[in-house]
PDB file of N, CA, C and O in Angstrom:
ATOM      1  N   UNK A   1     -38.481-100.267-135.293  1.00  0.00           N
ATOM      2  CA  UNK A   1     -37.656-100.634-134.147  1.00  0.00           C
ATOM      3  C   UNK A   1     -37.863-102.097-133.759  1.00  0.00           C
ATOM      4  O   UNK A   1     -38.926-102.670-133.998  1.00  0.00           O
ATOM      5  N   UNK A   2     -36.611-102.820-133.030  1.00  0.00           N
ATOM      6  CA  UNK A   2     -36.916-103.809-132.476  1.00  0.00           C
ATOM      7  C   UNK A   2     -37.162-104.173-131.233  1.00  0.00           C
ATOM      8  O   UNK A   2     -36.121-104.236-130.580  1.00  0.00           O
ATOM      9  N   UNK A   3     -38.495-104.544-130.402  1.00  0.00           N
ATOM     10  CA  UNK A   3     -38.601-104.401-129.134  1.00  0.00           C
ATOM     11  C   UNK A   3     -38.606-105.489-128.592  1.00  0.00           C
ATOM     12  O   UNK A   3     -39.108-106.442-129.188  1.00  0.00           O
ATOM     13  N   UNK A   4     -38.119-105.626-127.472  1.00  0.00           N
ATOM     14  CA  UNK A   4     -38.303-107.454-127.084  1.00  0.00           C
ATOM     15  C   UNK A   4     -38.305-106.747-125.131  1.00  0.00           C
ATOM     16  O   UNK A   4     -37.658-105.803-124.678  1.00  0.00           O
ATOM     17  N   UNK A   5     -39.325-107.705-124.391  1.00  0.00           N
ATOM     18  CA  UNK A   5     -39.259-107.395-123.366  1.00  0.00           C
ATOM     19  C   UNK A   5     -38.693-108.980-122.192  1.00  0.00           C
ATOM     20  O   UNK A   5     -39.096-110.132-122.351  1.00  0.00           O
ATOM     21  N   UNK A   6     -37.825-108.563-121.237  1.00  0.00           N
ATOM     22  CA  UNK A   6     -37.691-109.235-120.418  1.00  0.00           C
ATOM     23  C   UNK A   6     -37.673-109.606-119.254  1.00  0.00           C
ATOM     24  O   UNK A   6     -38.081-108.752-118.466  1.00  0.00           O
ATOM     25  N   UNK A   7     -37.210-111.001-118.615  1.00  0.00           N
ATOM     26  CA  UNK A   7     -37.768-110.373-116.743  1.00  0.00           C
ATOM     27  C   UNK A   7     -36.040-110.216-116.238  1.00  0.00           C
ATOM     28  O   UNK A   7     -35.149-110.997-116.572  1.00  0.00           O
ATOM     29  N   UNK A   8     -35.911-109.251-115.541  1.00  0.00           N
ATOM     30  CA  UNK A   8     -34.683-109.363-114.659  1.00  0.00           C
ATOM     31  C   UNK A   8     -34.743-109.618-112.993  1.00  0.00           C
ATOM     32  O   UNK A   8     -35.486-109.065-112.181  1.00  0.00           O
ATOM     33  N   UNK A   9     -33.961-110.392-112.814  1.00  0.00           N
ATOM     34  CA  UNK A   9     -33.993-110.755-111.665  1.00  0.00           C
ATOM     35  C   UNK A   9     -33.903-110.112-110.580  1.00  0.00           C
ATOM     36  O   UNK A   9     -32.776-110.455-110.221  1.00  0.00           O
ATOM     37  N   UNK A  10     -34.357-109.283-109.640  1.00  0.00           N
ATOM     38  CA  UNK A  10     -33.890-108.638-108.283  1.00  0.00           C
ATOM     39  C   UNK A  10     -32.959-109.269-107.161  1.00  0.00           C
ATOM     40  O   UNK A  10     -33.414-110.027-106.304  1.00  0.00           O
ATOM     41  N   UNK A  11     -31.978-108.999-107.212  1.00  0.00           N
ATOM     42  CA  UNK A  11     -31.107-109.595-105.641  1.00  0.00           C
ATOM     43  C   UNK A  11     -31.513-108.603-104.801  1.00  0.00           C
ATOM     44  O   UNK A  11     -31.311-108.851-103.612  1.00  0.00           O
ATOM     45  N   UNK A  12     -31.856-107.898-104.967  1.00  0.00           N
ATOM     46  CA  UNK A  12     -32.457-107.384-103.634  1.00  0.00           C
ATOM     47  C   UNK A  12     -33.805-107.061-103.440  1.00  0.00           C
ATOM     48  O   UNK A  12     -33.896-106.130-102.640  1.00  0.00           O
ATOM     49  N   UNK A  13     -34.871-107.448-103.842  1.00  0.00           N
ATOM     50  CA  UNK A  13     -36.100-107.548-103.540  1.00  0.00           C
ATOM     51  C   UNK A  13     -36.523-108.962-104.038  1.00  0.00           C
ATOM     52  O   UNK A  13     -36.097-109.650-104.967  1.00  0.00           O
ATOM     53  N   UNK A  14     -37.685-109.209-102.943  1.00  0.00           N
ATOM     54  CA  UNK A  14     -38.300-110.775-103.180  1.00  0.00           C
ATOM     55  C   UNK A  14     -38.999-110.685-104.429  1.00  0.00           C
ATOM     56  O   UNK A  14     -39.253-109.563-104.869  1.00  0.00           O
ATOM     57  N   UNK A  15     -39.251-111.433-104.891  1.00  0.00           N
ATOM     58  CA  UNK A  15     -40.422-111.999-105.751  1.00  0.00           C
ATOM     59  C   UNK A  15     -40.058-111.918-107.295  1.00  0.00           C
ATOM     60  O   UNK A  15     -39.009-111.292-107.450  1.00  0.00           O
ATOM     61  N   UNK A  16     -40.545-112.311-108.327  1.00  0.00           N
ATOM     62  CA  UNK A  16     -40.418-112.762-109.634  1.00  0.00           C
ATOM     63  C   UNK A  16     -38.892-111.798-110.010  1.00  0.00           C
ATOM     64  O   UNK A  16     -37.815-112.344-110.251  1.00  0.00           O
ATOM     65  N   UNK A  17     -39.076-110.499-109.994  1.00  0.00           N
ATOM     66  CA  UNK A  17     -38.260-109.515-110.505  1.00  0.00           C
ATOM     67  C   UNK A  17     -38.790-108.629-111.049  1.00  0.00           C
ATOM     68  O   UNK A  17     -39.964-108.371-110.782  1.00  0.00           O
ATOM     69  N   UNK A  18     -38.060-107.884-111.997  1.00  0.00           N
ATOM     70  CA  UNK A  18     -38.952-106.886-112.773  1.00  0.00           C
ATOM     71  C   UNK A  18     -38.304-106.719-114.247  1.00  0.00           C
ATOM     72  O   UNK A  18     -37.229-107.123-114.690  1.00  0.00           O
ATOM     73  N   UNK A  19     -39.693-105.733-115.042  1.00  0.00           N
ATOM     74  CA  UNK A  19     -39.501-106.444-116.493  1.00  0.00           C
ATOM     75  C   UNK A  19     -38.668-105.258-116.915  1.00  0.00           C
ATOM     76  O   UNK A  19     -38.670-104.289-116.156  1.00  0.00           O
ATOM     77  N   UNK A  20     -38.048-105.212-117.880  1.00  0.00           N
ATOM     78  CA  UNK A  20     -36.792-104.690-119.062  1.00  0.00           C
ATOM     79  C   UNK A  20     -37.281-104.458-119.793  1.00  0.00           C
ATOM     80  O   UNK A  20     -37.961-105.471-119.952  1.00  0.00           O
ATOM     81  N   UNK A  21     -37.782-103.223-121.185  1.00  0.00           N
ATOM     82  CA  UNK A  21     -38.196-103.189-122.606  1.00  0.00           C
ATOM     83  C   UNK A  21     -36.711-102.359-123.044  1.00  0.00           C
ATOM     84  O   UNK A  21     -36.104-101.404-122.560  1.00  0.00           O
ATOM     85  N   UNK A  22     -36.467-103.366-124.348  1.00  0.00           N
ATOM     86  CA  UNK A  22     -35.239-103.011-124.688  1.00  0.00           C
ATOM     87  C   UNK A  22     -35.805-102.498-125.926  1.00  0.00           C
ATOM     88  O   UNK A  22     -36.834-103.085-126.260  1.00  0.00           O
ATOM     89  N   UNK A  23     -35.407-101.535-126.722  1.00  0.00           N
ATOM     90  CA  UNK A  23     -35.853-101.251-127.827  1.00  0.00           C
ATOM     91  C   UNK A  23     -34.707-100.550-128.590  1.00  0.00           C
ATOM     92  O   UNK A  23     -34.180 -99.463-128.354  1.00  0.00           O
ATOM     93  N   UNK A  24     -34.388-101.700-129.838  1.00  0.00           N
ATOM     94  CA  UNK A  24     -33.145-101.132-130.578  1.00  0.00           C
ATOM     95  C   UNK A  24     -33.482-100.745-132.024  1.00  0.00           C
ATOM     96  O   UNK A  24     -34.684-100.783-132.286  1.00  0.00           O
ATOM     97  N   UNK A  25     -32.455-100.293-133.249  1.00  0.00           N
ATOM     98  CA  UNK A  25     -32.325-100.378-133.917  1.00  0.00           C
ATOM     99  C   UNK A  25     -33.546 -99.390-134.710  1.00  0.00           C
ATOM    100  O   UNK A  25     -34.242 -99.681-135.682  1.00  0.00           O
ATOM    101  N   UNK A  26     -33.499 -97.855-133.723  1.00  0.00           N
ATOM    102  CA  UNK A  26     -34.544 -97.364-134.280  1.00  0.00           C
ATOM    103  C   UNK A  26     -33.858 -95.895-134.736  1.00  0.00           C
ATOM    104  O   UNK A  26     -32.747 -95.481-134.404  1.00  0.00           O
ATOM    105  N   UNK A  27     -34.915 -95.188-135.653  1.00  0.00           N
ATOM    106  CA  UNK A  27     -34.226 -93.779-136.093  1.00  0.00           C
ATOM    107  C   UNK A  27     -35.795 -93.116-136.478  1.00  0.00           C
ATOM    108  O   UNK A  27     -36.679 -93.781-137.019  1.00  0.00           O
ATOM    109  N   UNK A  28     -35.923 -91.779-136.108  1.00  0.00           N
ATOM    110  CA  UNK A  28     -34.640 -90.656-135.599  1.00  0.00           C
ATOM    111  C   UNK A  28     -34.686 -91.031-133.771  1.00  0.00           C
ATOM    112  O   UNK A  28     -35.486 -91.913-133.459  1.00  0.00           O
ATOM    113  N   UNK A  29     -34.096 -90.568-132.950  1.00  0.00           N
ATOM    114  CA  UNK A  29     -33.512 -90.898-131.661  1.00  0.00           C
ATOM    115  C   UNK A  29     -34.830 -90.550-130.743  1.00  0.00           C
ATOM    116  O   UNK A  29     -34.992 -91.180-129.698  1.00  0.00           O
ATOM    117  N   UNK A  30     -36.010 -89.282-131.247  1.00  0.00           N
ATOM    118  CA  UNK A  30     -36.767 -88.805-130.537  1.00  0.00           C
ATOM    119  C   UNK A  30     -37.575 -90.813-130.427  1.00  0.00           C
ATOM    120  O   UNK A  30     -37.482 -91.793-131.165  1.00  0.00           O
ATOM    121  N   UNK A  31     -38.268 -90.546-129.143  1.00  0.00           N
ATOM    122  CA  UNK A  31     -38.468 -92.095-128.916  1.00  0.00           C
ATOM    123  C   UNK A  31     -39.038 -91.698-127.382  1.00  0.00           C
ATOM    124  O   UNK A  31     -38.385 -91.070-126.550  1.00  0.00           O
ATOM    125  N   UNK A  32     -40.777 -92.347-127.151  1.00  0.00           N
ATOM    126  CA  UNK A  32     -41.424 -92.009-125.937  1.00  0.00           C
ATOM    127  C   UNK A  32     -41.711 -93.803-124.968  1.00  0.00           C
ATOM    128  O   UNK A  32     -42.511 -94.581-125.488  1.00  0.00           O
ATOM    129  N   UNK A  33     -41.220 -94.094-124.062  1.00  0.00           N
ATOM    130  CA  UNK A  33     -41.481 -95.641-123.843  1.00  0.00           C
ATOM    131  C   UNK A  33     -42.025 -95.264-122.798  1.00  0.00           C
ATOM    132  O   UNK A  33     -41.614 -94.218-122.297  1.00  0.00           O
ATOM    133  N   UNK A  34     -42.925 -95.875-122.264  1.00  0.00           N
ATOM    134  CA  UNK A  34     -44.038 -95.826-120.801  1.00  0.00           C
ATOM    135  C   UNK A  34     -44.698 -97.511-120.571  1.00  0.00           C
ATOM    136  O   UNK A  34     -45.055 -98.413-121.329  1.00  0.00           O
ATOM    137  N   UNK A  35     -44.640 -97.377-119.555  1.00  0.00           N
ATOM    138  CA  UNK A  35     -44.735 -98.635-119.043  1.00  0.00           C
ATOM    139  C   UNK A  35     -46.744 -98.503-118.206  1.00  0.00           C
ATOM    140  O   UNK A  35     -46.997 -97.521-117.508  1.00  0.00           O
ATOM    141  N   UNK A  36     -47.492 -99.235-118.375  1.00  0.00           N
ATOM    142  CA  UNK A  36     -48.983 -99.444-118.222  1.00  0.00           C
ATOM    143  C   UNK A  36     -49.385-100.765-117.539  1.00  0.00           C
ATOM    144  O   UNK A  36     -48.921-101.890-117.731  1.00  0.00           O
ATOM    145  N   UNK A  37     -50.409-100.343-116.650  1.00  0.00           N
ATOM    146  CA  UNK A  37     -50.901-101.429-115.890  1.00  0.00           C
ATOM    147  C   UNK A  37     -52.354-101.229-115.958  1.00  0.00           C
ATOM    148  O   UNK A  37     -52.984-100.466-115.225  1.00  0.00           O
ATOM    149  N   UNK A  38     -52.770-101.860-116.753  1.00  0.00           N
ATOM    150  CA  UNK A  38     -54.394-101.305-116.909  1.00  0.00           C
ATOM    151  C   UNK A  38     -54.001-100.196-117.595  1.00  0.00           C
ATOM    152  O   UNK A  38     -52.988-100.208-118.293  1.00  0.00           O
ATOM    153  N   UNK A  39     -55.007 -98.815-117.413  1.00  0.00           N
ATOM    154  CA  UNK A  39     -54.516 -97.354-117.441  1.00  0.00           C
ATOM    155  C   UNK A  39     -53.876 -96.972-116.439  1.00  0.00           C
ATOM    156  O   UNK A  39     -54.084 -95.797-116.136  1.00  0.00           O
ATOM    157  N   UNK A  40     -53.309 -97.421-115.931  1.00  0.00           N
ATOM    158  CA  UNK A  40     -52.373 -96.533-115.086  1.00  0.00           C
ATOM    159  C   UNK A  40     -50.634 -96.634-115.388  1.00  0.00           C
ATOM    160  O   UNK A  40     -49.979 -97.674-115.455  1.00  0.00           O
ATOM    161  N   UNK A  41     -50.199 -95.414-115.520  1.00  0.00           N
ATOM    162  CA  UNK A  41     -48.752 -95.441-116.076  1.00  0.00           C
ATOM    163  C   UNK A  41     -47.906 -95.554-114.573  1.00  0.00           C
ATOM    164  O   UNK A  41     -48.035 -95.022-113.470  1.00  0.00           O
ATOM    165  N   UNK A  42     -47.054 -96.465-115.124  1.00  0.00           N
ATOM    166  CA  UNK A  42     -46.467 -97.162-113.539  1.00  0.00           C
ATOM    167  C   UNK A  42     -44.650 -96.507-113.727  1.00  0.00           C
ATOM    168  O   UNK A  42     -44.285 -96.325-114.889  1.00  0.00           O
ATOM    169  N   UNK A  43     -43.666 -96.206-112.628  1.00  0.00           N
ATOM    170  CA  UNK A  43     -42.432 -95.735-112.625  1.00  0.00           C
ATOM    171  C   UNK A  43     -41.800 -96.459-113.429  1.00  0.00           C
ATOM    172  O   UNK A  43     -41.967 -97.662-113.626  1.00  0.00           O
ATOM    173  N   UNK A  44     -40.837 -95.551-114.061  1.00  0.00           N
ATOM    174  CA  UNK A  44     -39.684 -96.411-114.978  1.00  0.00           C
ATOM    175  C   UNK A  44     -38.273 -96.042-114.466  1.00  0.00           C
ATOM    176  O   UNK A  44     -38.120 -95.099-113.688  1.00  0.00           O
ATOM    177  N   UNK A  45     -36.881 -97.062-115.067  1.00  0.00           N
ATOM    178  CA  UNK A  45     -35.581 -96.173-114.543  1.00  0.00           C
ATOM    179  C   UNK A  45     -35.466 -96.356-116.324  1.00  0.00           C
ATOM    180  O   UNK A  45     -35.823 -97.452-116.757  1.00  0.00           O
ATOM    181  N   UNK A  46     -34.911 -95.157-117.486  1.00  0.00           N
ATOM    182  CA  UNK A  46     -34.233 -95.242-118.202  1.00  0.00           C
ATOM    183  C   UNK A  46     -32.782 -94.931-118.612  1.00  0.00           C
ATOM    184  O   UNK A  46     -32.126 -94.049-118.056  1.00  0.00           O
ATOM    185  N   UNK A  47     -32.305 -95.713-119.631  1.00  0.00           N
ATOM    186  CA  UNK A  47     -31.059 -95.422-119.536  1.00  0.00           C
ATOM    187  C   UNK A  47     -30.981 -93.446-120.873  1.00  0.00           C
ATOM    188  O   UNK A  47     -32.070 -92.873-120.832  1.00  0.00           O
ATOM    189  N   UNK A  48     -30.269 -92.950-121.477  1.00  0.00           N
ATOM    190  CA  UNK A  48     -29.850 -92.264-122.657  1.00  0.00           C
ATOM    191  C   UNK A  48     -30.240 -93.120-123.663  1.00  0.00           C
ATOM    192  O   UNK A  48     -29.929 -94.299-123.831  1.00  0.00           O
ATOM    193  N   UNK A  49     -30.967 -92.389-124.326  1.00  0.00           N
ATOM    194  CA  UNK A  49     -30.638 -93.348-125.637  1.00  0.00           C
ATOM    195  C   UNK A  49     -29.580 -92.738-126.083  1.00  0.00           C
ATOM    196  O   UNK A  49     -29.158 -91.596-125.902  1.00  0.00           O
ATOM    197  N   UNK A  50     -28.985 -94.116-127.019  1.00  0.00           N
ATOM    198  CA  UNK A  50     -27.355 -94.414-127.407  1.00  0.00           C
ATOM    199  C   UNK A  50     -27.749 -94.351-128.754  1.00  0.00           C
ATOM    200  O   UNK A  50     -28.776 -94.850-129.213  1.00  0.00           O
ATOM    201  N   UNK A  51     -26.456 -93.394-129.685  1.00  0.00           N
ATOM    202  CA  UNK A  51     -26.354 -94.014-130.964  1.00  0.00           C
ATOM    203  C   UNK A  51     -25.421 -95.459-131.159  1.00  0.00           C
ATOM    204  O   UNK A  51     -24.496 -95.674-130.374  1.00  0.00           O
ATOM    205  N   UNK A  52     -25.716 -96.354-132.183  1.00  0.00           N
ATOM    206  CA  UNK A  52     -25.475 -97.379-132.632  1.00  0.00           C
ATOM    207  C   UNK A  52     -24.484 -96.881-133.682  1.00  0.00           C
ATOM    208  O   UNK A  52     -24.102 -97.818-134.384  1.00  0.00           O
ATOM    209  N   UNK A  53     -23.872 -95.547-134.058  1.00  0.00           N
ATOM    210  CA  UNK A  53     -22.887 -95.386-134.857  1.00  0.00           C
ATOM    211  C   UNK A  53     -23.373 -95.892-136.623  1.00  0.00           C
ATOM    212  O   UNK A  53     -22.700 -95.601-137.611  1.00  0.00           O
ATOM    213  N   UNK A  54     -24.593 -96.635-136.651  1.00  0.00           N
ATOM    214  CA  UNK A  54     -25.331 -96.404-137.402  1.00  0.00           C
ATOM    215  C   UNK A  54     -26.499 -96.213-138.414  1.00  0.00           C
ATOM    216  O   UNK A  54     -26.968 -96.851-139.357  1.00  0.00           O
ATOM    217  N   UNK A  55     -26.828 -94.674-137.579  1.00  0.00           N
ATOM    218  CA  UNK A  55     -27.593 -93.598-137.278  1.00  0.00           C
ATOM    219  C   UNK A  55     -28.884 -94.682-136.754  1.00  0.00           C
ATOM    220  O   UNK A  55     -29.970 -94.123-136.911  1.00  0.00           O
ATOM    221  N   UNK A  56     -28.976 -95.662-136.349  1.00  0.00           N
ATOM    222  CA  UNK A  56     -29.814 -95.692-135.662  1.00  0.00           C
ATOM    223  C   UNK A  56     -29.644 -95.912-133.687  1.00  0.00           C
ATOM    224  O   UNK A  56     -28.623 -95.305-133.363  1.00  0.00           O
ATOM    225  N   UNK A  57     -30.119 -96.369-132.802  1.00  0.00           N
ATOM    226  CA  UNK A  57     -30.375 -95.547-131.712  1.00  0.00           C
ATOM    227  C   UNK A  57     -30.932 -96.854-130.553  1.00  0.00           C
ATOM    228  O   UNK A  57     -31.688 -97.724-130.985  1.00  0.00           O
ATOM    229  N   UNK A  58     -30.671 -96.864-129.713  1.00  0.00           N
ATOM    230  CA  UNK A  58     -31.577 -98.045-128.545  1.00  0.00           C
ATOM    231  C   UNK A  58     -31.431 -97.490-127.297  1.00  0.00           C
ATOM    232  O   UNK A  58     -30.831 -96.443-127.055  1.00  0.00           O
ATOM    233  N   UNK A  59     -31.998 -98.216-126.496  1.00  0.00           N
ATOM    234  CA  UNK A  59     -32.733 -97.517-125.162  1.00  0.00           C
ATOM    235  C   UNK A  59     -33.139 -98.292-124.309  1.00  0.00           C
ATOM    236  O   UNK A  59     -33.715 -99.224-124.870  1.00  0.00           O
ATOM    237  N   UNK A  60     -33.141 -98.438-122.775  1.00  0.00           N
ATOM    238  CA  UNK A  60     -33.453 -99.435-122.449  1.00  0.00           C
ATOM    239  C   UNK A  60     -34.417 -98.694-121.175  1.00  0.00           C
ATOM    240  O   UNK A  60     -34.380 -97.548-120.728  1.00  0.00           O
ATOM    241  N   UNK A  61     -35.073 -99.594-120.900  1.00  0.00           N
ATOM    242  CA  UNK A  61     -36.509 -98.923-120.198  1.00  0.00           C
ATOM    243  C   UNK A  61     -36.713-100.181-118.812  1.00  0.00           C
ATOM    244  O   UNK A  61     -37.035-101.368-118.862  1.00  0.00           O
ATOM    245  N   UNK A  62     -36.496 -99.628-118.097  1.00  0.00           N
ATOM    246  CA  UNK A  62     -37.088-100.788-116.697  1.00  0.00           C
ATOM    247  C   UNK A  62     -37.962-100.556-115.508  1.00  0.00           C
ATOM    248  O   UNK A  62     -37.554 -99.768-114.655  1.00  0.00           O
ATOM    249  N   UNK A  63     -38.772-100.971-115.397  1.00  0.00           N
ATOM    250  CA  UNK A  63     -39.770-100.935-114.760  1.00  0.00           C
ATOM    251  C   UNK A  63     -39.199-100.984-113.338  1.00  0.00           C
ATOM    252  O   UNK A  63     -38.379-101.817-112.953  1.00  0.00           O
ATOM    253  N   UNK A  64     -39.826 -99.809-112.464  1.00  0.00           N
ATOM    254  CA  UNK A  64     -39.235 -99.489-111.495  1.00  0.00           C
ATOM    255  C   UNK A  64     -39.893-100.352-110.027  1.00  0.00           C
ATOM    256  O   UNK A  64     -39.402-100.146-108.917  1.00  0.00           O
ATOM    257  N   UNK A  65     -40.781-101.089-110.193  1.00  0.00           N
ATOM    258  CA  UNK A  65     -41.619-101.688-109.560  1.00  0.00           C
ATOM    259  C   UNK A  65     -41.750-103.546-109.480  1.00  0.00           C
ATOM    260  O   UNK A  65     -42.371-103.977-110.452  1.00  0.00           O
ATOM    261  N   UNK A  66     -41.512-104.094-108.992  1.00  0.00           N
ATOM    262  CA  UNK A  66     -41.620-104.972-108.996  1.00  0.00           C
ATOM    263  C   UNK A  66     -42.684-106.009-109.620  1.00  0.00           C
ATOM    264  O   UNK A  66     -43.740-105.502-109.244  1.00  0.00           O
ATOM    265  N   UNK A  67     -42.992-107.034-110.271  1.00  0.00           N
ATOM    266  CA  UNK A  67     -44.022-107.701-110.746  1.00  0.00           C
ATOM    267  C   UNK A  67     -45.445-108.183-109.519  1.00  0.00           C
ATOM    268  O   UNK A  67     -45.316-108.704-108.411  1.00  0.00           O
ATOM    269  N   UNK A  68     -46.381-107.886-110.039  1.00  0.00           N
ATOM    270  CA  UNK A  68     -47.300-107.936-108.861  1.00  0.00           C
ATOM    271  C   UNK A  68     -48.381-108.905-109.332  1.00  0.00           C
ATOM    272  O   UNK A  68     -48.272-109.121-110.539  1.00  0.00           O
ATOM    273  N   UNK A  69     -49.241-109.459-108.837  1.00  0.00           N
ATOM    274  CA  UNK A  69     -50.764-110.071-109.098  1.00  0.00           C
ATOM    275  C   UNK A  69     -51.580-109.025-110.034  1.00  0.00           C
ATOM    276  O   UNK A  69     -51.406-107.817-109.873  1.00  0.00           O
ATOM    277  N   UNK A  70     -52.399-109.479-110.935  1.00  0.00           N
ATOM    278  CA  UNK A  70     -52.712-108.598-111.481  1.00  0.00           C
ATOM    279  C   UNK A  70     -52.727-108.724-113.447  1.00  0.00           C
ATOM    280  O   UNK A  70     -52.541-109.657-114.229  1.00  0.00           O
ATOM    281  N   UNK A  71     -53.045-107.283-113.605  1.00  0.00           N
ATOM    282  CA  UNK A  71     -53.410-107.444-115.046  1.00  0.00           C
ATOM    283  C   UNK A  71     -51.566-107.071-115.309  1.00  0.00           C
ATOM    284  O   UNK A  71     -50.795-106.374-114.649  1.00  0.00           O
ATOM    285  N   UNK A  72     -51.410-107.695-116.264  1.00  0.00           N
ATOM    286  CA  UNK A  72     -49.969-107.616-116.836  1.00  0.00           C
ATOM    287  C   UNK A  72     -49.260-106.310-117.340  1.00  0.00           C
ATOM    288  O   UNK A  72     -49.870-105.566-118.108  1.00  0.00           O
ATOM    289  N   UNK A  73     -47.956-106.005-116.918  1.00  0.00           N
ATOM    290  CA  UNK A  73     -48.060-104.584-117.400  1.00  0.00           C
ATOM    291  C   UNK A  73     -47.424-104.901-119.019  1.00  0.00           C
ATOM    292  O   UNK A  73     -46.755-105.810-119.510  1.00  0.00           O
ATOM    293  N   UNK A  74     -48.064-103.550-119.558  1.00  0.00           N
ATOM    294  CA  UNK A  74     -47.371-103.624-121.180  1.00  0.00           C
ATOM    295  C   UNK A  74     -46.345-102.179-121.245  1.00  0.00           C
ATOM    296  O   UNK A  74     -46.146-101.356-120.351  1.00  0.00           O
ATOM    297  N   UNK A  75     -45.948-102.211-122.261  1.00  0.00           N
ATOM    298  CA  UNK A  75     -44.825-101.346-122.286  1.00  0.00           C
ATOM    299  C   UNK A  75     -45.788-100.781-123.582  1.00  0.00           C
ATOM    300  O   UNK A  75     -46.670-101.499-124.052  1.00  0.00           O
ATOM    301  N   UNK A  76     -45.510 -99.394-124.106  1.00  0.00           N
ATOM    302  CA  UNK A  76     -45.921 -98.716-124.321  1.00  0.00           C
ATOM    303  C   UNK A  76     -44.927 -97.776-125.416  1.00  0.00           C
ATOM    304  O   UNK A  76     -43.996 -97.611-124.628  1.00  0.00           O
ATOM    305  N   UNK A  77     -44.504 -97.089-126.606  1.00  0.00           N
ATOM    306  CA  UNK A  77     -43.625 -96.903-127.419  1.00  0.00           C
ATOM    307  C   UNK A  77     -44.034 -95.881-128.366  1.00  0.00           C
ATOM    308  O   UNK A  77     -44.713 -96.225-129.334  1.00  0.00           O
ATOM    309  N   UNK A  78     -43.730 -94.767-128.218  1.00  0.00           N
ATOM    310  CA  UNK A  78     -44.198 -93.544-129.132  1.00  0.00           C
ATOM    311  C   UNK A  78     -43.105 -93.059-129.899  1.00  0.00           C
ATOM    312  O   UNK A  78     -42.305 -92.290-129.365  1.00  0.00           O
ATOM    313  N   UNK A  79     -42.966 -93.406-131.082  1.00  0.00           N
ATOM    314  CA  UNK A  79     -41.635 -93.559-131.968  1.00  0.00           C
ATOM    315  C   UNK A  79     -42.210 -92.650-133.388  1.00  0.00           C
ATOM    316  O   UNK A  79     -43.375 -92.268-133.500  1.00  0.00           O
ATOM    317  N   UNK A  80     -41.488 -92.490-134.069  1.00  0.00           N
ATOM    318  CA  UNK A  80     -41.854 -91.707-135.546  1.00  0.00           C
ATOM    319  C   UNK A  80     -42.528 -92.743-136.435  1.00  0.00           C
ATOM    320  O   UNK A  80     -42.052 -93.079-137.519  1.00  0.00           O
ATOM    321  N   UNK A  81     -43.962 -93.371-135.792  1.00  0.00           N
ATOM    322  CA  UNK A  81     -44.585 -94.659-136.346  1.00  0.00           C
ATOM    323  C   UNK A  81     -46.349 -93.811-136.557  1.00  0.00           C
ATOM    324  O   UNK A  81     -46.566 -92.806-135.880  1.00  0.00           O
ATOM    325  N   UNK A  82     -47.225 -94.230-137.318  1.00  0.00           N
ATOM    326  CA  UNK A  82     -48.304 -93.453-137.648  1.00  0.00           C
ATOM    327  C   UNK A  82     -48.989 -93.952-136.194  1.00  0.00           C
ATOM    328  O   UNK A  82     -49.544 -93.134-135.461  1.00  0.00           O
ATOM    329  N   UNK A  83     -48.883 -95.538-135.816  1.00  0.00           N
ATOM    330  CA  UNK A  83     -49.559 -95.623-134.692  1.00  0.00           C
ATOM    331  C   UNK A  83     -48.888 -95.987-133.534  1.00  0.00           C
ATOM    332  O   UNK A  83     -47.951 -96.528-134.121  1.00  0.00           O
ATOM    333  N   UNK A  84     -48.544 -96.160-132.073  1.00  0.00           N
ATOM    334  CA  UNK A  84     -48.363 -96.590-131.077  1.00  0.00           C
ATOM    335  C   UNK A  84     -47.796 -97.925-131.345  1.00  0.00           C
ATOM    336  O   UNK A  84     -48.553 -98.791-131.782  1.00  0.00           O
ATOM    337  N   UNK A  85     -46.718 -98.157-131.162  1.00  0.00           N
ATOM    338  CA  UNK A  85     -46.437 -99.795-130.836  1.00  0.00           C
ATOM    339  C   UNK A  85     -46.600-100.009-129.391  1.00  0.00           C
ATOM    340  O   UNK A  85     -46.147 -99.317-128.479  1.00  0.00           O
ATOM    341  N   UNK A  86     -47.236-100.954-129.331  1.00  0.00           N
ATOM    342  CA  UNK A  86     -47.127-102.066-128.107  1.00  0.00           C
ATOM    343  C   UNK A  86     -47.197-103.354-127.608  1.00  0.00           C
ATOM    344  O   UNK A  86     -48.017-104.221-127.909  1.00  0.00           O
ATOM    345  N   UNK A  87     -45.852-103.447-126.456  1.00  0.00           N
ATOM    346  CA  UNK A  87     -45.886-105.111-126.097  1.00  0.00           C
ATOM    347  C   UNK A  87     -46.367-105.746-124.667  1.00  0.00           C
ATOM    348  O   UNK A  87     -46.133-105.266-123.558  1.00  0.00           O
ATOM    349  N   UNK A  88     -46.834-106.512-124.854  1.00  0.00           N
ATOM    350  CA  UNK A  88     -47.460-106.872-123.419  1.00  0.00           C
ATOM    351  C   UNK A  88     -46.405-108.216-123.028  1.00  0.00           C
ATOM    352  O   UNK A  88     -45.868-108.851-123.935  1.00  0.00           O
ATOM    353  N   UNK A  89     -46.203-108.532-121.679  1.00  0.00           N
ATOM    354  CA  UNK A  89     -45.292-109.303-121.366  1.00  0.00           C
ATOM    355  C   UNK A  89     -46.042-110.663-121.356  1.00  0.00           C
ATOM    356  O   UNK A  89     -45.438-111.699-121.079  1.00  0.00           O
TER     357      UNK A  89
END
C-alpha cells in the first residue's frame, strides 16, 4: 500500500489542525488503521474503504483530535503484510 500522512486545516477549531492517513492502492480491502500517541490509541473519523475499480482499494483515516504538545502521533496499519506498517508524522 501507499501511505502518506497529512495536516488538515480546522476552520473551526484553533490550533495547527489535524492529521489525515491516506492509504491507497492496496488489496485485499480487509485493512486495520489506528492512530497512537505513545501507547495510547487516540479517536479516528473513517471514511468506507473504496474500490479503485482496480481490485485494489483506499481509505482515508483522520484523526479526530486535534494536534497537541507532545510525543507525535503515528498512524498505525494492519494490512495482509507479515509485519505492521507504520508512519509517524
Amino acid at each position: 500500500p501507499t501511505v502518506s500522512i497529512s495536516l488538515v486545516p480546522s476552520s473551526s477549531q484553533p490550533g495547527p489542525g489535524r492529521l489525515l492517513c491516506s492509504v491507497m492502492d492496496f488489496y485485499p480491502a480487509a485493512i486495520q488503521v489506528r492512530w497512537f500517541q505513545g501507547q495510547q490509541e487516540l479517536s479516528v473519523v473513517a471514511t468506507d474503504v473504496v474500490p479503485n475499480g482496480d481490485w485494489t482499494h483506499e481509505l482515508l483515516v483522520l484523526l479526530e483530535t486535534p494536534l497537541s504538545v507532545g510525543s507525535p502521533p503515528a498512524a498505525r496499519l494492519h494490512v495482509s503484510l507479515e509485519q505492521p506498517l507504520s508512519r509517524h508524522w
